[in-house]
N, C-alpha and C positions, 0 to 999 in steps of 0.2 A: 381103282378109279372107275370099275366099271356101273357102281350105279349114282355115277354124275356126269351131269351132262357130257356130251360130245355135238359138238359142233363145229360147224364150216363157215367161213364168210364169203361173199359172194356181190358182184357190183350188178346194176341193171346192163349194164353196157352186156355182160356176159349172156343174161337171158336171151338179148335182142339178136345178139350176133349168133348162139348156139340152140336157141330154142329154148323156151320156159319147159316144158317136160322134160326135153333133154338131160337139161341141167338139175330138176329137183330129180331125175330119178337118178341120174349119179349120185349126187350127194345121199339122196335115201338110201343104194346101194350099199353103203359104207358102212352100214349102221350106225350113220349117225342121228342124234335123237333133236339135235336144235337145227337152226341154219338165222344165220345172221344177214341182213341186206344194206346196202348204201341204198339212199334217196334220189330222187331225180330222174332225171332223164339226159341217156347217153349219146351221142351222136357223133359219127367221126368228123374232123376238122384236119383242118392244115397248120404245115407253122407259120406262126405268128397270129394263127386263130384258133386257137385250143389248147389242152395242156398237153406234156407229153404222156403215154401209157406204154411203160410203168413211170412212176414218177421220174423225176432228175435226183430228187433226194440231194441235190448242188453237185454233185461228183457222178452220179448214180448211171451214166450210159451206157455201161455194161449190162444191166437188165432186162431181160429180155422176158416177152412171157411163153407158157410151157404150153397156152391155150391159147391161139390166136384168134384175134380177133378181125371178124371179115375177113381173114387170111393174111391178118397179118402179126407179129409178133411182138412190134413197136408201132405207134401210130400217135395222133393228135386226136383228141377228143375234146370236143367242145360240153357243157352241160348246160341244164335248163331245170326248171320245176315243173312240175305235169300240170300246177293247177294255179291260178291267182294267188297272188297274197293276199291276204286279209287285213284288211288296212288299217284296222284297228289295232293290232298287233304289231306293227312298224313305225306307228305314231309317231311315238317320241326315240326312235331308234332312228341314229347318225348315220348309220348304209344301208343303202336302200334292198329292197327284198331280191331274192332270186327273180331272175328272168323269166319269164314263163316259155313254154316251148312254144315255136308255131306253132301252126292247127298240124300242119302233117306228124308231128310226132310228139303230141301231146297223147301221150300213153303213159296211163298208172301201171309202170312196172312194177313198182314195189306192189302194188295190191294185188298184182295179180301173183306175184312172190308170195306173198304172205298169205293166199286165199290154196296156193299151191301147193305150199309146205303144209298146212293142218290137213287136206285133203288127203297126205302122207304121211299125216301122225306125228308132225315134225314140229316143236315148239319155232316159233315165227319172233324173230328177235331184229329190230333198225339198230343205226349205227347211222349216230352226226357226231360232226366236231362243232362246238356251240363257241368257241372261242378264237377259230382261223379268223383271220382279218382280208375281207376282197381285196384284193390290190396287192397285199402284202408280198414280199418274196419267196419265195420256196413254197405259193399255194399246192395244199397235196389233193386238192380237187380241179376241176374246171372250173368249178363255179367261185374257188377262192383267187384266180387269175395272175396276174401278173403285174411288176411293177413295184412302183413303193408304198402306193395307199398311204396311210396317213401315219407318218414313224412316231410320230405321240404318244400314239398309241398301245407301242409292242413296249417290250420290257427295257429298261433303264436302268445300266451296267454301274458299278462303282464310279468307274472313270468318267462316268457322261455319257458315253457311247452307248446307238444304238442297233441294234446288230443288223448287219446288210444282205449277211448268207445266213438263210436260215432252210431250215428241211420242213416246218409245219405253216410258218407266217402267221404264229397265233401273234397275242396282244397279251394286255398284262391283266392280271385275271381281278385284280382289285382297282381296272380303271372303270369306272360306271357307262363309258361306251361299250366298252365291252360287255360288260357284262349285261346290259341291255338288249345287245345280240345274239348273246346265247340263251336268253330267256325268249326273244322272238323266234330264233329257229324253233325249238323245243315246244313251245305253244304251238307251231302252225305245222310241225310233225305231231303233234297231239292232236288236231284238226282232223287229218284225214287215218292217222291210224293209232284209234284209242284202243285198239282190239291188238294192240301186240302184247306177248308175255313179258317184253323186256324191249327198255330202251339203253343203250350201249354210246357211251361220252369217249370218245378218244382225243385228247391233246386237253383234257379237263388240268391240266399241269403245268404248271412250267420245264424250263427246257434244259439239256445238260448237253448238246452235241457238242459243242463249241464249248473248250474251258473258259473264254470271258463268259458265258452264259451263265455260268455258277455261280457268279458273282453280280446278281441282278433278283429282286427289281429294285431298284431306286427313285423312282418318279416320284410327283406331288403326291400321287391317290395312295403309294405304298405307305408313304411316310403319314399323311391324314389316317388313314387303317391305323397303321402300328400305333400311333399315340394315343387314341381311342382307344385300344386295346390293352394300355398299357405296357408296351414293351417299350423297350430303352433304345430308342430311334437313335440317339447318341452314340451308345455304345455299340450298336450292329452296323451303326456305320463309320466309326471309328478302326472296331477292329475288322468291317470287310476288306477294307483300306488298307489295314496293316499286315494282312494276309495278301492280299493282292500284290504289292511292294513286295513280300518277302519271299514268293514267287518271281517274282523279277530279280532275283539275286542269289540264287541256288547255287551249290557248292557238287563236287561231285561224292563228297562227304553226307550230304542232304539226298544224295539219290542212292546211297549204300546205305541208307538206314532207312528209305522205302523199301527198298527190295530182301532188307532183313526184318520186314513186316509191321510197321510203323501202322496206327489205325488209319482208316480211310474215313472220311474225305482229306485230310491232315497229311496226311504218308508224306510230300514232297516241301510239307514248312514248316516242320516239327510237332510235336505235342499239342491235343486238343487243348489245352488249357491254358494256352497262353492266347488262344482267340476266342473267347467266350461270346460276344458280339456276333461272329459268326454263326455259333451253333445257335446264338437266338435269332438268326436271320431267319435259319433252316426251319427252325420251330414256327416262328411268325408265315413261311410260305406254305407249310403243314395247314396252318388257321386258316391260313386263304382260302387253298383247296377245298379242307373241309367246307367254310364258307358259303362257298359257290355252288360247292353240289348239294349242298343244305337248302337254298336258294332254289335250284330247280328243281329239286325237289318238291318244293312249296308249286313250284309253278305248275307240276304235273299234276298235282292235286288239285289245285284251281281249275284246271283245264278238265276237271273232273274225272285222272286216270290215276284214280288211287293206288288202284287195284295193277298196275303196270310198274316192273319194277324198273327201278331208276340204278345203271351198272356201270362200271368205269375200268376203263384201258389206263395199266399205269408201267415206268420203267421196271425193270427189276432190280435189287440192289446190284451193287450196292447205291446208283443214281437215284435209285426214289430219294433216297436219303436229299438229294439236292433239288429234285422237281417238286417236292412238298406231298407227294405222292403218299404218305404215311397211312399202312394196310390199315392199321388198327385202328385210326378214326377213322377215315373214308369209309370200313366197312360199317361206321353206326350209321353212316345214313344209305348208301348204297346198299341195292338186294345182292352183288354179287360182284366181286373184281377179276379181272382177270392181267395176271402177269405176263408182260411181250417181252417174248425170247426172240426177236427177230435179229438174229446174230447176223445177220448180213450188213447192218449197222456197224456192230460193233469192229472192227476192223477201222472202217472210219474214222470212227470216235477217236480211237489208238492214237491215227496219225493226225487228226486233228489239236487233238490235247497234245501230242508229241511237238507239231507244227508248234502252236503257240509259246510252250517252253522253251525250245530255242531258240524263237523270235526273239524271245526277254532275256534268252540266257545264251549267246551264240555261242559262249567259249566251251561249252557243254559238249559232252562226245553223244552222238546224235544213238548209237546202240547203247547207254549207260541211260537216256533218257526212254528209250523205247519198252527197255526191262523194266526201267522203275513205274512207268504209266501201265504196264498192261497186270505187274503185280499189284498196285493200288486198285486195276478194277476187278480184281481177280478172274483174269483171263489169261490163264495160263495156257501156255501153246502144246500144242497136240503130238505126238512122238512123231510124227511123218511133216509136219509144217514146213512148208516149206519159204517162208516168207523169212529175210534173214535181213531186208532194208526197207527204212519208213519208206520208201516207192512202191516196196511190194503192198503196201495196205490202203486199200481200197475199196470198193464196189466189185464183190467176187464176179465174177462169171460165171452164166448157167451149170456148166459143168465144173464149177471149183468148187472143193472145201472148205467153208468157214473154219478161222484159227479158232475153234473150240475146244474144250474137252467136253463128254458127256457128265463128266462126273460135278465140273463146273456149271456146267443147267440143270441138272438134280439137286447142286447145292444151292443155288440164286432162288431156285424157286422154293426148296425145304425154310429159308430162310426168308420169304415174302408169307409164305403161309404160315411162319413160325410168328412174323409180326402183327397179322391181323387177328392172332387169336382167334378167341371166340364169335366174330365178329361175321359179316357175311362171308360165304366161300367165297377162297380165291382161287382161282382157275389158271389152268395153264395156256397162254396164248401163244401160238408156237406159227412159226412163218413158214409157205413151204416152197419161197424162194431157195433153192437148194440142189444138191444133187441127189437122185432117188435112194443113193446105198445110206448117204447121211441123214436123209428122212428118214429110212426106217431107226435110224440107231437115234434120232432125236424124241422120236417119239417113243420108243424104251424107256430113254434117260425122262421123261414127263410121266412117263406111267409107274417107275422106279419113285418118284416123289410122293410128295405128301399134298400133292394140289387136288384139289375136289372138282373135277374137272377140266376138260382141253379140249381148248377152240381151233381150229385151221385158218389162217390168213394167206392166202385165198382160195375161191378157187380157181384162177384163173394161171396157178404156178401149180397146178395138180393133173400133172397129165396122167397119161392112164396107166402107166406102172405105177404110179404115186398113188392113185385111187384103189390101185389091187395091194398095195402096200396098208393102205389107210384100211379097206374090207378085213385085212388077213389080222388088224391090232384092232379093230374094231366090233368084230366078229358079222360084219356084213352078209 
């Protein structure tokens, strides 16, 4: 892996609070060759006027970070944009632009990021979400806020439902508001920074936290797409239906033949083959993706940044499979993907997905549901785990172990690079919310694969043994 990229992410809030040299000559210390940045402008806030830092992730108050900020290690941070909108650009787009900063702290962080890192030899790479909804629930920025925003919007379940806990507060990626908005972001980060090597799309996907969420989108705009495109709008929603229902009615017969390795997404309601409608659902939100980023693609080149490559943040399996995330078309039009291992999630996911199965299935034994969910995502639990009841899974704590194996992140990602073929690289996105002895052994298990490079998210969970960790596999 060593002659592909290595890189860090990093937010403005982090420059402000630790010094722009500071911070790039850590990360250049590492040896690492890129460094990634978020947009805007940071500022701390209070609650009920800002977001929280680290996110809530809906569960997530355990998080702490490992680099504090103003000295502190949870706090409220309000956001802004350094510079006007362009108003051309927001025209015909239904929410309105970023706020711009007052005059006291209208500062281009990111340019002075980006003017920092080549000064270091360092490839200069932004990072937007082109498809969070403001107002939406679970905004993972300041600037995507709080609230319900407009539920039309987001994605539309089997059932009619539209989801209330969510961790990203995107939208549906074939509603034309939305996607209006993430053609305005991307234009007016084209505005001020046509000069980056690479523009980096996260939440470019639909969502799989929540088991209803798998079972979505359903709205007008999905169903207009699909029959345009001819897929059997009939049939994927007949049998999402019939999967959905047959979920609601599980045996513990149905969860000893997951855990004796039934294929996934299917493991908990039999055989692919008796819901064919589904797996053209899955196919159909594939075309989406693709779609979308094909879309801004166009946009970037309009905005005359041919020459900047257009990159995307996706699940790993076996979820891509259900966020439409699919390596191997994404990467014809993307310069490059990168797979997130951000296992502090996963734990979550477990008892989320565990949570809703015996919401539907109470007579279920709640350890027979826990084995079959973590064997369909194949997240097998580690010889020392010590987590033995859905209570214990949740949002780790700074100094807890993620229920991983290494050899299970070596395989998810052999298996994302194994899908994308020959198509752009895909990279290892590795989180390093974590503890320092499992950062070292995670990032083995990433360098032990076949991914063509690894990113760091962030650096703001990178304290300084973490960074003499990163120097010692990086050759710093």
């Amino acid at each position: 892996m060593s002659d592909y990229p290595r890189g860090i992410v990093l937010t403005t809030a982090e420059i402000e609070s630790e010094g722009l040299d500071a911070v790039l000559d850590n990360i250049a210390r590492t040896g690492a060759t890129a460094l990634s940045t978020s947009l805007g402008v940071l500022v701390p806030g209070r609650l009920g006027d800002g977001t929280r830092e680290p996110p809530l992730d809906v569960d997530g108050a355990a998080r702490l970070l490992d680099r504090p900020l103003w000295g502190r290690r949870e706090l409220y941070l309000k956001g802004y944009a350094p510079h006007e909108a362009h108003p051309a650009l927001w025209a015909k787009v239904a929410y309105p632009p970023p706020t711009v900063a007052p005059p006291e702290h209208r500062r281009d962080a990111p340019r002075r990021i980006i003017d920092g890192a080549r000064a270091r030899g360092l490839a200069a790479h932004i990072q937007i979400s082109p498809y969070t909804l403001p107002g939406a629930p679970g905004g993972q920025t300041p600037q995507s806020g709080h609230g319900v925003g407009v539920a039309s919007d987001r994605p539309r379940r089997i059932d009619g439902t539209i989801a209330e806990r969510m961790v990203a507060g995107h939208g549906c990626l074939n509603n034309p508001r939305v996607r209006a908005l993430g053609r305005a972001r991307l234009a007016e980060a084209a505005r001020h920074y046509a000069d980056v090597d690479g523009i980096f799309l996260d939440w470019a996907e639909y969502t799989c936290y929540f088991l209803e969420d798998c079972f979505a989108c359903f709205c007008p705009h999905c169903r207009a797409v699909a029959e345009e495109s001819s897929h059997d709008w009939a049939r994927m929603e007949a049998d999402t239906r019939a999967l959905w229902d047959r979920l609601h009615h599980l045996t513990p017969t149905d969860l000893r033949r997951a855990v004796d390795g039934a294929d996934w997404p299917f493991a908990l309601a039999g055989a692919a083959q008796d819901y064919p409608g589904f797996g053209e659902l899955l196919r159909f939100k594939a075309a989406t993706v693709r779609a979308a980023l094909a879309e801004l693609r166009a946009a970037l080149d309009a905005a005359g940044c041919a020459g900047v490559a257009l990159e995307a943040n996706g699940f790993a399996p076996p979820w891509s499979a259900i966020t439409g995330m699919d390596w191997g078309h994404v990467g014809q039009v993307a310069g490059a993907t990168r797979c997130k291992l951000f296992t502090f999630h996963w734990p979550m996911i477990t008892r989320w997905w565990s949570e809703a199965l015996l919401a539907w299935n109470p007579a279920l034994d709640e350890a027979a549901v826990l084995r079959a969910v973590t064997t369909a995502l194949d997240l097998p639990a580690p010889p020392d785990e010590h987590r033995r009841d859905l209570a214990d899974y949740g949002m780790p704590r700074p100094d807890e172990p993620h229920p991983i194996t290494m050899a299970a992140l070596t395989r998810k990602l052999d298996q994302a690079v194994a899908l994308a073929g020959d198509g752009a690289p895909c990279q290892a996105y590795l989180h390093s919310y974590r503890p320092a002895d499992e950062f070292a052994r995670v990032l083995t298990a990433a360098q032990a694969s076949t991914a063509r490079g690894c990113w760091i998210q962030r650096y703001g969970y990178l304290s300084d043994e973490k960074l003499a960790i990163l120097r010692a596999a990086w050759g710093g």
